[in-house]
TINUGU-177991 format. One record per residue: residue number from 1; residue in one letter; chain; x, y, z of N, C-alpha, C in turn. Coordinates in pm, whole numbers, plus 50000, padded with zeros to 5 digits. Layout:
TINUGU-177991
SITE / NUM / a / A / X / Y / Z / X / Y / Z / X / Y / Z
...
***
This chain:
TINUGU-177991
SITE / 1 / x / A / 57779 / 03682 / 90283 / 57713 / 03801 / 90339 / 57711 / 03793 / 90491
SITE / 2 / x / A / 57742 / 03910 / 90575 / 57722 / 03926 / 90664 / 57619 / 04016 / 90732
SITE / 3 / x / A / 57555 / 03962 / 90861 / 57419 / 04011 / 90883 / 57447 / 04110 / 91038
SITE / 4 / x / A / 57390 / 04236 / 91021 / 57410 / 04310 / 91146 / 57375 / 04249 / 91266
SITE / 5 / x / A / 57425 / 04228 / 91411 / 57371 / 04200 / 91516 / 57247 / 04236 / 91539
SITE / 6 / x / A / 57151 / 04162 / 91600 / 57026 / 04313 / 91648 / 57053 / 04419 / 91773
SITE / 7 / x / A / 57006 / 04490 / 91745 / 57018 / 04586 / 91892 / 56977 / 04534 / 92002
SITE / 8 / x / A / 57030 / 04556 / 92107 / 56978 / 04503 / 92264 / 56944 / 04645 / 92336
SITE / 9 / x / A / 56908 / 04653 / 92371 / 56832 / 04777 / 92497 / 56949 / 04730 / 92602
SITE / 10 / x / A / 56985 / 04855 / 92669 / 57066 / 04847 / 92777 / 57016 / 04942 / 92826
SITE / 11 / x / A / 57084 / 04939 / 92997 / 57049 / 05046 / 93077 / 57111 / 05111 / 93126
SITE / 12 / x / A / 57063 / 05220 / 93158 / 57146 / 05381 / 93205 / 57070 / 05446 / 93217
SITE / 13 / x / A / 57127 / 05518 / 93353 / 57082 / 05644 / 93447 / 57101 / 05813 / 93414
SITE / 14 / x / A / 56994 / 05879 / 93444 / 57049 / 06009 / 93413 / 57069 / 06101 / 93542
SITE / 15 / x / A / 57097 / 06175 / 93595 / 57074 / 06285 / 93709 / 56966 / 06332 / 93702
SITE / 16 / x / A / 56956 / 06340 / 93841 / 56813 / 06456 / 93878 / 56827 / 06586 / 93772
SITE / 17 / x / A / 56707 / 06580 / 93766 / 56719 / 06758 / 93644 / 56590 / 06782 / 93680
SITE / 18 / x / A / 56455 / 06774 / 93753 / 56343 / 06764 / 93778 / 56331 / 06894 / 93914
SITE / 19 / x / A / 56508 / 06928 / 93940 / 56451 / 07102 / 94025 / 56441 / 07037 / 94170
SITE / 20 / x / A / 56462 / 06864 / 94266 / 56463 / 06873 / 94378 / 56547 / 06892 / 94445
SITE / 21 / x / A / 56634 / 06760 / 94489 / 56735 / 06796 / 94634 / 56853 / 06919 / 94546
SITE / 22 / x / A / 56896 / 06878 / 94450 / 57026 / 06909 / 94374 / 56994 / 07083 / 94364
SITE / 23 / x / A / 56914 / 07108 / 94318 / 56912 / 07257 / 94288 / 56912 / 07330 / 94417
SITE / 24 / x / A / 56845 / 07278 / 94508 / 56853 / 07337 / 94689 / 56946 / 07334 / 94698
SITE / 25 / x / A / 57022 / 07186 / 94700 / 57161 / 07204 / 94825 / 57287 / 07255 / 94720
SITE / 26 / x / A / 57293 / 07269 / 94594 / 57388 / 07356 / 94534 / 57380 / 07509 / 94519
SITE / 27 / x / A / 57249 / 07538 / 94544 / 57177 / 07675 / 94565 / 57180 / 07738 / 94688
SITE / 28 / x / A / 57185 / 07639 / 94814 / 57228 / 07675 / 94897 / 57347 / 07690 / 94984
SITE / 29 / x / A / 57447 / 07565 / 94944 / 57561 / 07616 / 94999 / 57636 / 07714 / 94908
SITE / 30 / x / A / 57632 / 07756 / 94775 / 57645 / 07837 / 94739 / 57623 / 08003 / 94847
SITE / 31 / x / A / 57489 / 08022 / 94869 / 57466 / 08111 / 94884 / 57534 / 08128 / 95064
SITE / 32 / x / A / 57482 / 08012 / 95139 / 57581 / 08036 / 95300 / 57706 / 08079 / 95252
SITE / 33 / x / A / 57822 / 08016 / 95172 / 57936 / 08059 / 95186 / 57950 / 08209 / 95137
SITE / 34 / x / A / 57874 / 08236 / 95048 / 57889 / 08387 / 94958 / 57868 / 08487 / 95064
SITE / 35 / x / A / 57722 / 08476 / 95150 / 57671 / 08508 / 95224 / 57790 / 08554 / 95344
SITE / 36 / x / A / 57818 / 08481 / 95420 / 57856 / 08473 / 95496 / 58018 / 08509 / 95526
SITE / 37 / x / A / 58059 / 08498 / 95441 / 58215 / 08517 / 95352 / 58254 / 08655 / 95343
SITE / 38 / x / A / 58095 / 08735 / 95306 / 58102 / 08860 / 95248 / 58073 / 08963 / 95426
SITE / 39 / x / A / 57984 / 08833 / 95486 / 57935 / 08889 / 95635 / 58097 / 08961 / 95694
SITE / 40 / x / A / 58133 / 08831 / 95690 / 58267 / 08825 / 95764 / 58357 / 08934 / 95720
SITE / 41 / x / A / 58408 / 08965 / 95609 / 58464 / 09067 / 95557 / 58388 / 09190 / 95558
SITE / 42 / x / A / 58275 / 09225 / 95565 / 58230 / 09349 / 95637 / 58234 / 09378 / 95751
SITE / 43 / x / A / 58208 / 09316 / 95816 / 58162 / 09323 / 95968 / 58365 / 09396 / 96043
SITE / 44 / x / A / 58436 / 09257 / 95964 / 58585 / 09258 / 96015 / 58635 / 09393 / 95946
SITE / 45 / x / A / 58595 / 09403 / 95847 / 58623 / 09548 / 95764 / 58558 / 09710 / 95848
SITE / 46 / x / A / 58476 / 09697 / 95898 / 58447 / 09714 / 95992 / 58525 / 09749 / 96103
SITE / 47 / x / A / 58611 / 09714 / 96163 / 58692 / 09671 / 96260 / 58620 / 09635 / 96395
SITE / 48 / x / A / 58467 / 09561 / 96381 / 58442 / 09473 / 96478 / 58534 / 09375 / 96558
SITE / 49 / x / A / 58508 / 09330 / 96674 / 58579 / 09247 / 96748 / 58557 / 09111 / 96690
SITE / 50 / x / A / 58644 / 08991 / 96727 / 58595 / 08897 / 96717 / 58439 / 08789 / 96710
SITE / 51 / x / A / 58430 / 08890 / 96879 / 58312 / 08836 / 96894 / 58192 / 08913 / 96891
SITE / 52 / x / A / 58229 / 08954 / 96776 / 58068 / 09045 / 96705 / 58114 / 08974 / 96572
SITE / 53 / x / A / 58193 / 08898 / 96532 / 58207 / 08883 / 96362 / 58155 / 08726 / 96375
SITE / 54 / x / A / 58174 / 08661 / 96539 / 58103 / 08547 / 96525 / 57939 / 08533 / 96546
SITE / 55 / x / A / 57933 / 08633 / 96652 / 57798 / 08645 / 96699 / 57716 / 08672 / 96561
SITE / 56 / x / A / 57787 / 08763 / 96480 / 57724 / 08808 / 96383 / 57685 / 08725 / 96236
SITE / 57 / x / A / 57792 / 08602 / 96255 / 57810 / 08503 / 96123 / 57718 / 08390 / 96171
SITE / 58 / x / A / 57734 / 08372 / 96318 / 57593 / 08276 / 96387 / 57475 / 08335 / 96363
SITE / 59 / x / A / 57441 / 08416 / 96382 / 57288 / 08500 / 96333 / 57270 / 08463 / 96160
SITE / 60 / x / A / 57365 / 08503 / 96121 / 57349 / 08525 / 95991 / 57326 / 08351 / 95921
SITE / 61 / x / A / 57396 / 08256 / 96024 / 57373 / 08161 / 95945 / 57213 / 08081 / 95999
SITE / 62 / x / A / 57191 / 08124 / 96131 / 57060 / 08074 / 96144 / 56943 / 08162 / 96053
SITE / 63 / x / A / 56981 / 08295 / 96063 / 56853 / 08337 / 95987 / 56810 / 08302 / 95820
SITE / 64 / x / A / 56957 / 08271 / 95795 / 56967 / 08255 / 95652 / 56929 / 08096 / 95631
SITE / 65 / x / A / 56950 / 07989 / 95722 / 56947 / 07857 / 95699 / 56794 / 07854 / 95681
SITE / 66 / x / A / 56735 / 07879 / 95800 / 56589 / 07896 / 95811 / 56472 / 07994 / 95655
SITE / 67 / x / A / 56536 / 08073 / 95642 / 56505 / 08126 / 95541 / 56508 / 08062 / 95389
SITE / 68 / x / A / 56629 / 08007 / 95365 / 56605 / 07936 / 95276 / 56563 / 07818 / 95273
SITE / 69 / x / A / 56517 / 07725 / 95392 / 56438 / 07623 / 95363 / 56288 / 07724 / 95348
SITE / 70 / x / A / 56229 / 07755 / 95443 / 56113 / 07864 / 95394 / 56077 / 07865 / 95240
SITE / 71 / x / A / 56144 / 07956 / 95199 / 56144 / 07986 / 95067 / 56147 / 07822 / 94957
SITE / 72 / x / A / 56269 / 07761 / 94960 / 56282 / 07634 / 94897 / 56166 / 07569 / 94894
SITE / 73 / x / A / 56069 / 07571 / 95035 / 55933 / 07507 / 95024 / 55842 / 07536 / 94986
SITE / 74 / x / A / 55810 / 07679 / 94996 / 55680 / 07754 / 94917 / 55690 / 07765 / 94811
SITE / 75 / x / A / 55774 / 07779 / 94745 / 55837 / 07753 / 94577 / 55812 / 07648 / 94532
SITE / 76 / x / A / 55869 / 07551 / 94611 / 55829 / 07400 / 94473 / 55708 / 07373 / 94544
SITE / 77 / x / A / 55619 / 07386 / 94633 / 55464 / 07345 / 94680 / 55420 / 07424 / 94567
SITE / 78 / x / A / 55458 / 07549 / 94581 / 55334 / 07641 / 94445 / 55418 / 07602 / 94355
SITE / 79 / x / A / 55497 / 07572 / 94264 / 55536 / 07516 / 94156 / 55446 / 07379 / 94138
SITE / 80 / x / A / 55424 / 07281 / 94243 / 55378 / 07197 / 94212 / 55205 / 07180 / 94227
SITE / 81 / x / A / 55228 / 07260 / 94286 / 55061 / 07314 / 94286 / 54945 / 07353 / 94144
SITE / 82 / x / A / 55073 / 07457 / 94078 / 55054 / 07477 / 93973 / 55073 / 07403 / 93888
SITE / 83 / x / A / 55131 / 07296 / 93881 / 55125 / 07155 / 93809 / 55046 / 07115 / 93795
SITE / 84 / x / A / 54986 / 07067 / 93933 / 54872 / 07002 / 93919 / 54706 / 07067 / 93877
SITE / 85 / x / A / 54698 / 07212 / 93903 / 54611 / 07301 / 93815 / 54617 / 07260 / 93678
SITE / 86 / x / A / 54726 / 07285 / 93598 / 54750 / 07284 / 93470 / 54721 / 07105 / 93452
SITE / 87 / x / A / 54698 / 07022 / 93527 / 54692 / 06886 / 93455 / 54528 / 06904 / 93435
SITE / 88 / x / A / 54510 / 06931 / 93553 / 54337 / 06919 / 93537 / 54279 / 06976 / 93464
SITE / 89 / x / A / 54326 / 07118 / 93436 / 54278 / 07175 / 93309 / 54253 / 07094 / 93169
SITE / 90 / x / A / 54440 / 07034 / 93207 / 54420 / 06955 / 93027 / 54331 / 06828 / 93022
SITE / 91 / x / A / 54281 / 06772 / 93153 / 54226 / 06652 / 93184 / 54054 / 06725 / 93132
SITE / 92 / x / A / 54022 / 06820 / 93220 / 53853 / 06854 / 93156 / 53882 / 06897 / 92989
SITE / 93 / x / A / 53981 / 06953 / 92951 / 53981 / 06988 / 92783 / 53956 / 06805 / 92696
SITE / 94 / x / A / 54063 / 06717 / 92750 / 54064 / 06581 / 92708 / 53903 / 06518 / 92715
SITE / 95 / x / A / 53865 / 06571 / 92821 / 53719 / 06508 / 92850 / 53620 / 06593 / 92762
SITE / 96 / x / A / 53607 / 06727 / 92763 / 53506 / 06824 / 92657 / 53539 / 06779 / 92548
SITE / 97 / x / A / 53679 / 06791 / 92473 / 53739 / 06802 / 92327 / 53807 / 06685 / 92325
SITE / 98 / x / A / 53780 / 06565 / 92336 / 53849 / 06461 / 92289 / 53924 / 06473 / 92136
SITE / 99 / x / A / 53841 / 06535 / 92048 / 53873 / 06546 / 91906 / 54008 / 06638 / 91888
SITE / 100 / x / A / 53917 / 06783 / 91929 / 54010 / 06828 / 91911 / 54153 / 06808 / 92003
SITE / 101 / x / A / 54211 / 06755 / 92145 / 54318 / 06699 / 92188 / 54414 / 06603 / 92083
SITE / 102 / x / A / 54323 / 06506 / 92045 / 54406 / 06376 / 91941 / 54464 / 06478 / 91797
SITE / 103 / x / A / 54389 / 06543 / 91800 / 54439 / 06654 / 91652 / 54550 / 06720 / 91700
SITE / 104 / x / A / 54563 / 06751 / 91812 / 54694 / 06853 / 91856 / 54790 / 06749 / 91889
SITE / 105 / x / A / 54789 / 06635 / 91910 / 54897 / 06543 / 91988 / 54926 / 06516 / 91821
SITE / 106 / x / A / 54826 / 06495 / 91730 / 54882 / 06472 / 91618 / 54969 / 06548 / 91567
SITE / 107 / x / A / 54930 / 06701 / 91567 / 55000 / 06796 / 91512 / 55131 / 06812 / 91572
SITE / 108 / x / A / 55157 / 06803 / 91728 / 55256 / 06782 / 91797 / 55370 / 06644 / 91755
SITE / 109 / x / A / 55355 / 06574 / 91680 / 55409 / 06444 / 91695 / 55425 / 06508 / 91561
SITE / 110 / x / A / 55371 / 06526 / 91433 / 55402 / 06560 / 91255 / 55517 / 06622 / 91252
SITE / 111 / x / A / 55503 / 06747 / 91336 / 55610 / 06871 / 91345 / 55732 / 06834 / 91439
SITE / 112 / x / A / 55758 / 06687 / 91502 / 55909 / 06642 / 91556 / 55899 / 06541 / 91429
SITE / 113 / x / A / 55873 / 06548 / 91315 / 55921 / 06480 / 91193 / 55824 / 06327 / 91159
SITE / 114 / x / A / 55738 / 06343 / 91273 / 55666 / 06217 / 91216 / 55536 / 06257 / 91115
SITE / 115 / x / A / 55545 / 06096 / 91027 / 55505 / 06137 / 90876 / 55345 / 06187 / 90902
SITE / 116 / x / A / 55278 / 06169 / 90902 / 55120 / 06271 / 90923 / 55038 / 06113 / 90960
SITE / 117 / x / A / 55036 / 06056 / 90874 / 54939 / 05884 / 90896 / 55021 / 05850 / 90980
SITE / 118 / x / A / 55100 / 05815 / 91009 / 55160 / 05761 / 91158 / 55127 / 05823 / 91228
SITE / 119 / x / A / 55109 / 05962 / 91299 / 55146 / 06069 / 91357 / 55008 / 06012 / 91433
SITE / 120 / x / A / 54864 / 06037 / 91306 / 54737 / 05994 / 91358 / 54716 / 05869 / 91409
SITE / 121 / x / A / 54785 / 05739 / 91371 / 54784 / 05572 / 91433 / 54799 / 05583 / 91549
SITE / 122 / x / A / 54948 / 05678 / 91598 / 54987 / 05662 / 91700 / 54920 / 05708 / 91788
SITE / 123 / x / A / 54887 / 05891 / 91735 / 54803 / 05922 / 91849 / 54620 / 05836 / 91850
SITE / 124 / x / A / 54561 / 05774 / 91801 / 54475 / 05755 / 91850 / 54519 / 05599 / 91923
SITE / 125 / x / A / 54622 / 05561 / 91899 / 54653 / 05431 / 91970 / 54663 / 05491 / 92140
SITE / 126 / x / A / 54691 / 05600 / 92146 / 54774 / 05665 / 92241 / 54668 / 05739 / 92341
SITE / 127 / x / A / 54555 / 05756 / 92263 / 54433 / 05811 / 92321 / 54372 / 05726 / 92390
SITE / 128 / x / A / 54328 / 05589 / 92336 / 54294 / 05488 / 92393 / 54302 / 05432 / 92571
SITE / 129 / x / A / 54400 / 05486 / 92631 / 54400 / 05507 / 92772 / 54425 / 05689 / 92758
SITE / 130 / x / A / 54301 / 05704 / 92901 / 54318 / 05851 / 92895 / 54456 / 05895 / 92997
SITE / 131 / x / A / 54474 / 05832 / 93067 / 54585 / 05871 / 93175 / 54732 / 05925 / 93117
SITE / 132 / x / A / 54711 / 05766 / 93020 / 54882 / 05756 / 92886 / 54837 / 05920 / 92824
SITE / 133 / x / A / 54706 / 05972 / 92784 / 54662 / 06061 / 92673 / 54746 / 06197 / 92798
SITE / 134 / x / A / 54711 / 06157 / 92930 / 54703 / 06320 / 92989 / 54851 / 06339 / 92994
SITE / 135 / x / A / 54904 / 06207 / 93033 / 55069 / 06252 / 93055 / 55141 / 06298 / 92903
SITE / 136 / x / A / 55121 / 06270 / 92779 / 55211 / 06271 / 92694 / 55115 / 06446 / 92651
SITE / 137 / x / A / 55048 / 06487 / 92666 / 54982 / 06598 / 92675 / 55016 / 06687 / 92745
SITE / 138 / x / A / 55030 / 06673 / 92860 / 55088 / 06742 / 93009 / 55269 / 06797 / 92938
SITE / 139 / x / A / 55353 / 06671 / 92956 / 55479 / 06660 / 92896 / 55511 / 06733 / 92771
SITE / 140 / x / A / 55432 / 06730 / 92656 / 55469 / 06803 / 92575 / 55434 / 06996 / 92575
SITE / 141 / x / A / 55293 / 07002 / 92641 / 55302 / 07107 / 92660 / 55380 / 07214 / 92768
SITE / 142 / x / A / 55356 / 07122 / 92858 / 55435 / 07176 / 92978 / 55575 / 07166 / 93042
SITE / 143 / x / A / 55630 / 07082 / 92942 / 55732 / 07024 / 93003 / 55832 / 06962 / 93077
SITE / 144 / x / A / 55687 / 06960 / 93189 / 55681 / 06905 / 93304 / 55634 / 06759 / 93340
SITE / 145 / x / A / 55632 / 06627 / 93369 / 55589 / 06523 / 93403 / 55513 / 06527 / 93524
SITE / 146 / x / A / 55398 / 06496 / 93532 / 55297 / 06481 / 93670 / 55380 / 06386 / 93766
SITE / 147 / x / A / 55465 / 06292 / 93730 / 55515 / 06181 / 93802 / 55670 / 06225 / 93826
SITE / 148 / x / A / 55669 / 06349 / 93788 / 55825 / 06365 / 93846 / 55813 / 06480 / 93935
SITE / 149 / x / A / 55764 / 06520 / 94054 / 55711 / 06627 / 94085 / 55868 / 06652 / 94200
SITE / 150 / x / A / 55929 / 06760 / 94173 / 56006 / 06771 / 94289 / 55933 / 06749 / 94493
SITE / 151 / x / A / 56042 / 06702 / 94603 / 55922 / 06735 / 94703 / 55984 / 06868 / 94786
SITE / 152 / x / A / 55876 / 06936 / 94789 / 55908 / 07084 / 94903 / 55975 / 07031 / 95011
SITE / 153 / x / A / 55964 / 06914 / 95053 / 56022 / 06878 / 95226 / 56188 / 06871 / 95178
SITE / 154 / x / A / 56228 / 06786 / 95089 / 56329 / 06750 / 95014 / 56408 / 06866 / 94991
SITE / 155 / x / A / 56358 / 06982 / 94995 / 56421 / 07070 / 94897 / 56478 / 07172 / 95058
SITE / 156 / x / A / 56342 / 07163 / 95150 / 56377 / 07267 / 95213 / 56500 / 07183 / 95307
SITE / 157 / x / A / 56508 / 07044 / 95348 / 56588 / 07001 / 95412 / 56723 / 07042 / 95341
SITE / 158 / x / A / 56763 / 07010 / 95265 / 56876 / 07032 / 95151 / 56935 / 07167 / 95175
SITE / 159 / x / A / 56846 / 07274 / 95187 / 56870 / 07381 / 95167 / 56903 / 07403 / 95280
SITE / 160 / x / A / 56831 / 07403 / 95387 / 56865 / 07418 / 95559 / 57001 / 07387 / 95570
SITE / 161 / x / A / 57041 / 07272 / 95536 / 57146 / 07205 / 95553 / 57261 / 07262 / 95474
SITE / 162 / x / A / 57266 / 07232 / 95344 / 57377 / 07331 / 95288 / 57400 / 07461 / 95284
SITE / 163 / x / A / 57290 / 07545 / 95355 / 57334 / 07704 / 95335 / 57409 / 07687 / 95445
SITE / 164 / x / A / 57360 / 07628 / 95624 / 57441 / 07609 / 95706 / 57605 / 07566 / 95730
SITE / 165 / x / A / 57595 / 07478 / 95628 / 57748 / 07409 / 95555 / 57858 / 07539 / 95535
SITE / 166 / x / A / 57760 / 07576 / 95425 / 57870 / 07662 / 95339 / 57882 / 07796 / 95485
SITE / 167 / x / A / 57755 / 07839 / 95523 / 57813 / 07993 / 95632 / 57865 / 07904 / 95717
SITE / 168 / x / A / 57895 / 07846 / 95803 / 58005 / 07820 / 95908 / 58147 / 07771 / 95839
SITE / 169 / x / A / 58196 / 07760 / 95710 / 58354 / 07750 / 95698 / 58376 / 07911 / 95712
SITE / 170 / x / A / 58377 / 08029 / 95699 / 58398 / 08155 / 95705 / 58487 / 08150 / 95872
SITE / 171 / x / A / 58369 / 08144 / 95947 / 58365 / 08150 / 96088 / 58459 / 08033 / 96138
SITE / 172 / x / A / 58468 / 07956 / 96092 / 58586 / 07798 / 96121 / 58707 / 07856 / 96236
SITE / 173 / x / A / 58766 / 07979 / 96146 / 58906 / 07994 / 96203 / 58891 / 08078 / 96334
SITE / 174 / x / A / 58785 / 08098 / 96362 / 58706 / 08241 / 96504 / 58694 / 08100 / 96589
SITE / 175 / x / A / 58592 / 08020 / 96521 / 58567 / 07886 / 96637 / 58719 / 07773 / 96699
SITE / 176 / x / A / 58820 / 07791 / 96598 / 58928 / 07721 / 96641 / 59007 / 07821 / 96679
SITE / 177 / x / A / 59000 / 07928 / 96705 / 59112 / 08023 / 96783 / 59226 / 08081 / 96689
SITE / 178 / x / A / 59188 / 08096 / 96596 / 59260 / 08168 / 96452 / 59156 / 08286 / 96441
SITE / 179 / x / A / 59171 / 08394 / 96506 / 59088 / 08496 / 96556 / 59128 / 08602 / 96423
SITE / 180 / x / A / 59164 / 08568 / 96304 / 59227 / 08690 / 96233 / 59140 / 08709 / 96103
SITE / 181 / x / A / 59122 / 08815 / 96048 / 59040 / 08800 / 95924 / 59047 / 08768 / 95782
SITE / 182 / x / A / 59168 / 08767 / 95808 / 59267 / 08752 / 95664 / 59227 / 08544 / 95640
SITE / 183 / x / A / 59234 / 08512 / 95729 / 59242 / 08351 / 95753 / 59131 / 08293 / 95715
SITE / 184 / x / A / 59026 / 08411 / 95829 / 58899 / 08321 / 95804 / 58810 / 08382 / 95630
SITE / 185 / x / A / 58870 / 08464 / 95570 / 58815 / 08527 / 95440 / 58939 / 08380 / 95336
SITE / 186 / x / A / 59062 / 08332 / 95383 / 59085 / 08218 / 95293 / 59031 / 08110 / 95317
SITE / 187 / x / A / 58943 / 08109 / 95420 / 58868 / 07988 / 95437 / 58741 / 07969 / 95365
SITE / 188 / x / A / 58706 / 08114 / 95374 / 58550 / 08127 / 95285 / 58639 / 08060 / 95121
SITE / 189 / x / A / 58717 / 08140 / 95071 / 58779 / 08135 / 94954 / 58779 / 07981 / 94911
SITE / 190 / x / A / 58873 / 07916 / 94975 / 58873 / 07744 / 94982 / 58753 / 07668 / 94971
SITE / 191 / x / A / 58640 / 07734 / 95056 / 58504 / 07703 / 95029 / 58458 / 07718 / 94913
SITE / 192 / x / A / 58471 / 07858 / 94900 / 58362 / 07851 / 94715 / 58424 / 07755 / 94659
SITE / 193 / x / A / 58568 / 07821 / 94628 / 58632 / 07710 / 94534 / 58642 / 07578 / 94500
SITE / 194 / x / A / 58627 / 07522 / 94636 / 58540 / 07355 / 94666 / 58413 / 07335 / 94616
SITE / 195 / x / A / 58332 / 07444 / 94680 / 58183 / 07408 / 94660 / 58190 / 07411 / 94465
SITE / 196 / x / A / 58260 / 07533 / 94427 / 58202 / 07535 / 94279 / 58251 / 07436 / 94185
SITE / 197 / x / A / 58410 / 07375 / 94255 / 58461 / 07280 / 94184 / 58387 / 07124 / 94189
SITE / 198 / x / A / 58298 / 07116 / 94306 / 58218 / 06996 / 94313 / 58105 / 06993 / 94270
SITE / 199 / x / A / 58019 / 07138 / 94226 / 57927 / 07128 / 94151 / 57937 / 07107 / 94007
SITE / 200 / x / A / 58077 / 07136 / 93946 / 58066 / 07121 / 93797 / 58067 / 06927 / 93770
SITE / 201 / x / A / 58042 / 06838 / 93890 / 58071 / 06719 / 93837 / 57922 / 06668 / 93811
SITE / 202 / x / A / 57802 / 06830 / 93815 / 57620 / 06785 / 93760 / 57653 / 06861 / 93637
SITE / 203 / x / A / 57767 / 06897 / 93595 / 57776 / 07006 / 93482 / 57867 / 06983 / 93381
SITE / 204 / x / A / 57853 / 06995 / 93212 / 58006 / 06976 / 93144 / 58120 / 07104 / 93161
SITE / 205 / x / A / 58090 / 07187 / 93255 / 58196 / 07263 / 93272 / 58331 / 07201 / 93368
SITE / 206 / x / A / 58466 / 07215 / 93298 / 58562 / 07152 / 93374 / 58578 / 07230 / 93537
SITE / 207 / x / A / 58600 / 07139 / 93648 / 58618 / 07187 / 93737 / 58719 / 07267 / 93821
SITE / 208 / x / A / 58787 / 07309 / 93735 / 58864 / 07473 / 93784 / 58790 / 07583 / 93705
SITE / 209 / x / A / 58738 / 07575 / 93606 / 58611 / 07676 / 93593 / 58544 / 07725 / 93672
SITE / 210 / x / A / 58457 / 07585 / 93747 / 58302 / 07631 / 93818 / 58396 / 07675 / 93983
SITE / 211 / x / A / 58510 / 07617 / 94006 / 58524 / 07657 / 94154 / 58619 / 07767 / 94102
SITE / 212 / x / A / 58675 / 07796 / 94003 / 58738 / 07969 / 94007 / 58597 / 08052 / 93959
SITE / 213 / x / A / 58501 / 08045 / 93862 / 58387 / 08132 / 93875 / 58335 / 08167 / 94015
SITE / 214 / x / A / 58280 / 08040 / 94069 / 58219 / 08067 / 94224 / 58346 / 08153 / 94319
SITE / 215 / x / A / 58466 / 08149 / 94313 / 58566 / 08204 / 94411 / 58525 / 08354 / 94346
SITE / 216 / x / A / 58562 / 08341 / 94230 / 58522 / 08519 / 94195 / 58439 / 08575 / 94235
SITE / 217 / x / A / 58299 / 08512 / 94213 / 58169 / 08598 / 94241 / 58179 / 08587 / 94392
SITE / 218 / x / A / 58240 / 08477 / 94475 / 58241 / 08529 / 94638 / 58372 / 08673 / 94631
SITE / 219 / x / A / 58468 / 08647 / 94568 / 58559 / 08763 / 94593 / 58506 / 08919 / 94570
SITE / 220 / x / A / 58445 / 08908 / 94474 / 58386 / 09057 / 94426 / 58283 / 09053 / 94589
SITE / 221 / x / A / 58183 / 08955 / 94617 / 58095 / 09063 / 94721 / 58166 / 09070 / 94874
SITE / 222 / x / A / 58261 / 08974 / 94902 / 58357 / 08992 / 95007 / 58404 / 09144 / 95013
SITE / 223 / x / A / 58466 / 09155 / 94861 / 58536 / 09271 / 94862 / 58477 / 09423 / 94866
SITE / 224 / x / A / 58345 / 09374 / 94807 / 58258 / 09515 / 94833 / 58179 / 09540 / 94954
SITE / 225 / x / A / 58167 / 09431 / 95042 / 58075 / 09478 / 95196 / 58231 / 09491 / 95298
SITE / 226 / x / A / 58342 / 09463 / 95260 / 58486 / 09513 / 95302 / 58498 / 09659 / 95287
SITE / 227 / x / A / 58475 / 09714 / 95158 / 58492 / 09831 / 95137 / 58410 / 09932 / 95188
SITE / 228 / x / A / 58275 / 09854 / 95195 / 58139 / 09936 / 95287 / 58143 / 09945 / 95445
SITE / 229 / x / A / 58242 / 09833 / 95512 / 58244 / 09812 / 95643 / 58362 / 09866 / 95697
SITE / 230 / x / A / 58397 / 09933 / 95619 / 58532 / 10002 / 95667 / 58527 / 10164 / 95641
SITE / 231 / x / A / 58472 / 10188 / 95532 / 58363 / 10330 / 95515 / 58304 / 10382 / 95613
SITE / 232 / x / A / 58195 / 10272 / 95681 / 58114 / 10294 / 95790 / 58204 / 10300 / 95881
SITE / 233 / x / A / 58291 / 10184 / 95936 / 58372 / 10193 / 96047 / 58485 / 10329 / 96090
SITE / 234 / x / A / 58532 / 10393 / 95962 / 58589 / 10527 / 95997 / 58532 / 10600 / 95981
SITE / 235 / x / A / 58339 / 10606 / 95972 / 58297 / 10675 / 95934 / 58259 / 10750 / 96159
SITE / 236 / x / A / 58192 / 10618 / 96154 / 58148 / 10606 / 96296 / 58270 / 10625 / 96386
SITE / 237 / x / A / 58396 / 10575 / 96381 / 58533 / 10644 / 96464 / 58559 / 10779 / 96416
SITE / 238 / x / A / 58518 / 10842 / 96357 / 58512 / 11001 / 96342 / 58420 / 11059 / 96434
***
């Protein structure tokens, strides 16, 4: 007879999925290049000069860089704000209703398949520290971990930074003396297509997917503030 090995525990890492740096800075250079891509092809559609399509892609990328750290920070502060509301809540319920809490962690633990007398061992083993009681409480209802809190500073740096990234490749070919629009709209292009092909490596989508999806959705709004800036522009040379 032969006897199975025992199992050993090994270790392994997972990715951020907890909403900090990763969702900013893919959220944001996303949006500089789209942004800015689409600037450029209006403005040039348009038949602005050069130096109104840069002046105009520099504005656009400071107001927009700034803006989305802004935003990136007041979002996960009140996201996490509201975290921490919702713990304390469940912390005075744990403290009023001890009973009834251990009955719901029970009922919570029966219904992912554990047998009903275990369900109760565990949870009152589990009650026994209240902290262990608030997090597996917190976690199941909320789905959120108190100890994994994204940080607002984290998020807005990220974001500052990659929306800036992505709006200055547009403008690249204006700053190196490739003054034409056709050039600097394949530069935006090269961009998405980069940016989306390097985000599918947080994703199981293969990466000519995510960077031909992202090229599309920049091509469609390129192509429609083109069509609006050239509307206006023979509208106003009339």
């Amino acid at each position: 007879m032969t006897s199975e090995a025992p199992a050993e525990a090994h270790e392994h890492s997972h990715a951020d999925v907890s909403g900090g740096w990763l969702r900013a800075a893919v959220f944001g250079a996303m949006d500089g290049l789209v942004t800015n891509t689409a600037l450029v092809a209006g403005v040039g559609g348009g038949g602005a000069s050069s130096r109104a399509i840069v002046l105009s892609g520099v504005a656009s990328l400071v107001a927009g860089a700034v803006s989305m750290a802004l935003g990136e920070y007041t979002s996960v502060r009140t996201q996490n704000e509201q975290l921490d509301l919702e713990v304390e809540k469940e912390r005075r319920e744990l403290e009023r209703n001890p009973g009834g809490e251990l009955a719901e962690l029970v009922e919570m633990m029966r219904v992912r398949g554990v047998d009903p007398d275990l369900a109760r061992q565990v949870a009152v083993q589990l009650h026994r520290d209240p902290d262990v009681a608030l997090r597996l409480h917190v976690v199941a209802e909320l789905g959120l971990s108190p100890s994994d809190k994204p940080s607002p500073r984290t998020a807005a740096v990220s974001s500052f930074l990659t929306f800036a990234t992505g709006a200055v490749v547009p403008l690249l070919p204006f700053l190196f003396g490739f003054p034409l629009l056709w050039v600097a709209l394949v530069a935006g292009g090269i961009g998405l297509f980069t940016a989306g092909a390097l985000s599918a490596r947080f994703t199981p989508r293969p990466w000519w997917y995510a960077g031909g999806r992202q090229l599309l959705f920049g091509a469609l709004a390129a192509g429609l503030t083109y069509a609006v800036g050239a509307a206006i522009g023979v509208t106003a040379s009339g």
